[in-house]
N, C-alpha and C positions, 0 to 999 in steps of 0.2 A: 547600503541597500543591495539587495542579491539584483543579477542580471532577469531572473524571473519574473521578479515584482517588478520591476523597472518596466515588466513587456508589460505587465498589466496597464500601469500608470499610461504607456506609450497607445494601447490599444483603446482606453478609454477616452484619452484626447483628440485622436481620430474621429469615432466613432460620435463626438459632440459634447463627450462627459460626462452620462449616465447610461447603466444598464443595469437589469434585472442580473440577477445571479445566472441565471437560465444562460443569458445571452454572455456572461461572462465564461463562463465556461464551455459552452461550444466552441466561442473566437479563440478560446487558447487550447482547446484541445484540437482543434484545425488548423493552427498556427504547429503544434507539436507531429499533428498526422501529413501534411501536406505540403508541406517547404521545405526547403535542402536545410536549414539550420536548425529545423525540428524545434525553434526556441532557444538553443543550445543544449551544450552539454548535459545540465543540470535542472532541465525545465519537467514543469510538471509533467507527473504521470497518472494515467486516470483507472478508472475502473468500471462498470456497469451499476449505473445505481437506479432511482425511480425515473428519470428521464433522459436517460441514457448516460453518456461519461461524465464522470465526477472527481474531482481531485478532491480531498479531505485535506490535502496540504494546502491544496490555493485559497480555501475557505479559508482556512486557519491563517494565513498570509495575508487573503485580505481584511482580515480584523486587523491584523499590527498594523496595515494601513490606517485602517481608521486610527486605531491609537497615534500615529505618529501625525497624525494632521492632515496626511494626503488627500485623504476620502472621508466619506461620511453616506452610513446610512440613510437615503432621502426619504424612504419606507421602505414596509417589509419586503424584502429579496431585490430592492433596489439600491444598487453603489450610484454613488454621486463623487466626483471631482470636486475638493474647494477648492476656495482662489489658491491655494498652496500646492497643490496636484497640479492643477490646470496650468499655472506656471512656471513649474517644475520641470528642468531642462533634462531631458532623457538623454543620458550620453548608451550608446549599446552597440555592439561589433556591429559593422555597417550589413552584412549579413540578413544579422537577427532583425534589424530595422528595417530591409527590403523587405524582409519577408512579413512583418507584421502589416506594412502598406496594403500587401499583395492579398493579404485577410482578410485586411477591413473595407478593402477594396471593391473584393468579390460577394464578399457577406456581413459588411458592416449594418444593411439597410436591411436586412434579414429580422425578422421578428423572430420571438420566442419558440414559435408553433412552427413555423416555417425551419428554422435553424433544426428543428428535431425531426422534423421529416427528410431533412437532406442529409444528417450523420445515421438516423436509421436505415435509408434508402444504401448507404452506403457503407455503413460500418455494423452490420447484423449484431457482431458478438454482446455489441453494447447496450443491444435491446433484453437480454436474459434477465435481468432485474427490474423492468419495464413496469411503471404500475397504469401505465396507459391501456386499455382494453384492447386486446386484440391485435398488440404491437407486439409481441415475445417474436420477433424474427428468428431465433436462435434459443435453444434449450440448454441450461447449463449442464452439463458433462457431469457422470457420478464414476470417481474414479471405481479401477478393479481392485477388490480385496489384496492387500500388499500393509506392510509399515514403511508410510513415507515419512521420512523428516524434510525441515526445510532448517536454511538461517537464515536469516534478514540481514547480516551485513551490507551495506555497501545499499542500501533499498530503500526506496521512501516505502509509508506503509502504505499506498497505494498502487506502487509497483508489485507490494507484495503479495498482498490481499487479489490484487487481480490475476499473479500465477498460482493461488490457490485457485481459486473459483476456476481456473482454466484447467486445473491440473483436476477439478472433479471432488475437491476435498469439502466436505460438510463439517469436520470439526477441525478445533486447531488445540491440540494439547503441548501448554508452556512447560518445560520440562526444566528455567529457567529457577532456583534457588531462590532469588531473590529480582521478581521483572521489574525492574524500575530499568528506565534509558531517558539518556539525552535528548535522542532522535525523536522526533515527533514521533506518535501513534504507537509506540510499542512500551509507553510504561502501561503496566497491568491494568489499571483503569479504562486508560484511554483504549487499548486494545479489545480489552471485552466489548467495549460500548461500539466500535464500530464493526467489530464480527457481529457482534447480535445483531447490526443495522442494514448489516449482510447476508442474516440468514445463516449463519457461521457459527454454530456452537463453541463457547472458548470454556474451557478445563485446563485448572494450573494445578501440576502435579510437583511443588516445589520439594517434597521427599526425594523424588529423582534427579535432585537438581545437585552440583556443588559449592559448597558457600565458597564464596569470593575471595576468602582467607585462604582456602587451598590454591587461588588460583594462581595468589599474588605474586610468585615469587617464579613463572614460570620461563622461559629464555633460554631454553633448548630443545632438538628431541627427545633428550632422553627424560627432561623435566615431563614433558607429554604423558610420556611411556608410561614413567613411573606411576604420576597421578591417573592415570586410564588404568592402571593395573590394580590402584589400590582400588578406587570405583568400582570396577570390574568384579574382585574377590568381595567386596560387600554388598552388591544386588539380593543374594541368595538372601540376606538378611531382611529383607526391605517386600518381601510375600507379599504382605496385605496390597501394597502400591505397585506392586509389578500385577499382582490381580486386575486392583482396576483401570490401571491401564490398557489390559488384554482386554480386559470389558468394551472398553471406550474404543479400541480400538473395532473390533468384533461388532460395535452397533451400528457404527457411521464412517466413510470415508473418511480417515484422519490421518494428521499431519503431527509429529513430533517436532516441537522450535524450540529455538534456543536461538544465538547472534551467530556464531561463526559461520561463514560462506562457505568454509571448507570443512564439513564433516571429520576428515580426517584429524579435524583439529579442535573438536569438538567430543564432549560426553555422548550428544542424540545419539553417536552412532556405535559406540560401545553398550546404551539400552539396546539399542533397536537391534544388536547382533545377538546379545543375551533373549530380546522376546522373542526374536527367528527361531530361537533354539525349542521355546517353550510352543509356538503360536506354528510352526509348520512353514509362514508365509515371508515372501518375499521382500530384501528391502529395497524402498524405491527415493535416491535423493533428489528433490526438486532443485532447480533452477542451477 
């Protein structure tokens, strides 16, 4: 069991052993914003969604709970502890442990309503997706006309998703051959479905993508080169989809993805120097 789930398990035995989803994700996104051990290394990351921060991983995290016995739905948006949770010996860096105390401590007896008035009151950015009347503390950002790429390496998709929406971006076009991943939130399914739930328009332009066959054998610079050069001389061929690209681009704030963190190590950025050439505009790499 990850050291994350383990906080969950740890903050729900505190707290008495049930909570609504609301309240489960305040306590850990106050545990991640407010204490020197943030959770740790590896703990959730949230985003702006209808009441304020939301992890789509911790959701997804506390299901395998339930499958695994710990927890159980008691009703709708409410986790419950069974006798298997409840007696569940939490071992976690002593750290992580002070500081989940210091949470449930302060805001364990915080209600649902209350807990959302004290991270709006304090943390604005996370009101932009608000479907509370009159709570938008904060306006999401429309980036300036440029071609951004991003890559999610190394990203939950909810770290990612939220330096989009930060960075101003309204679509996110997959430029990705073939999106299937490991990594939670970024196989193509799962990815459209939670841009769409973001307000996020997703476009997969797998034309501009390289099949995975070309990638397999790569294990130097100069393997890079080569395959960036042969990509490179065949765009010209590829009209129709470097078209609507410049469409998609040209209508909405958008973002060219693919996985690699580093551009330099990636196709997005040999497209997006080819559409500079045709589009006039500027590239911009996030994160």
């Amino acid at each position: 069991m990850l050291h994350r789930q383990k906080a969950l398990l740890a903050i729900l035995q505190q707290v008495g052993g049930q909570a609504t989803t609301l309240q489960l994700m305040k306590w850990a996104f106050l545990l991640g914003q407010e204490t020197q051990s943030r959770g740790g290394k590896t703990f959730y990351q949230f985003l702006p969604f209808r009441y304020g921060p939301y992890s789509f991983t911790l959701n997804r995290e506390a299901d395998t709970l339930v499958r695994n016995g710990f927890m159980e739905k008691a009703a709708d948006r409410l986790w419950q502890l069974t006798s298997l949770g409840s007696q569940q010996e939490v071992k976690l860096p002593r750290a992580i442990a002070q500081d989940i105390t210091t949470v449930t401590q302060q805001y364990g007896s915080f209600s649902g309503s209350a807990l959302i008035e004290t991270v709006y009151a304090n943390y604005p950015w996370f009101t932009v997706n608000s479907d509370l009347p009159g709570q938008r503390r904060e306006q999401r950002p429309i980036a300036d006309p440029a071609i951004y790429t991003a890559g999610y390496e190394g990203k939950t998709v909810d770290e990612f998703l939220n330096l989009l929406m930060r960075s101003g971006i309204r679509r996110l076009i997959d430029v990705r051959y073939n999106p299937i991943s490991r990594r939670y939130g970024f196989h193509k399914s799962t990815l459209q479905r939670l841009c769409n739930a973001l307000d996020i328009d997703y476009q997969h332009l797998p034309e501009l993508g390289i099949p995975g066959s070309a990638r397999a054998n790569l294990s130097s610079t100069d393997s890079y080169v080569a395959l960036f050069k042969e990509y490179r001389c065949g765009l010209p061929d590829r009209w129709d989809d470097l078209q609507r690209a410049m469409s998609l681009l040209k209508s909405e704030p958008s973002v060219l993805v693919c996985m690699e963190a580093n551009p330099e190590c990636c196709h997005r950025n040999v497209l997006a120097q080819h559409l500079m050439g045709m589009m006039e505009l500027p590239i911009k790499h996030l994160g």
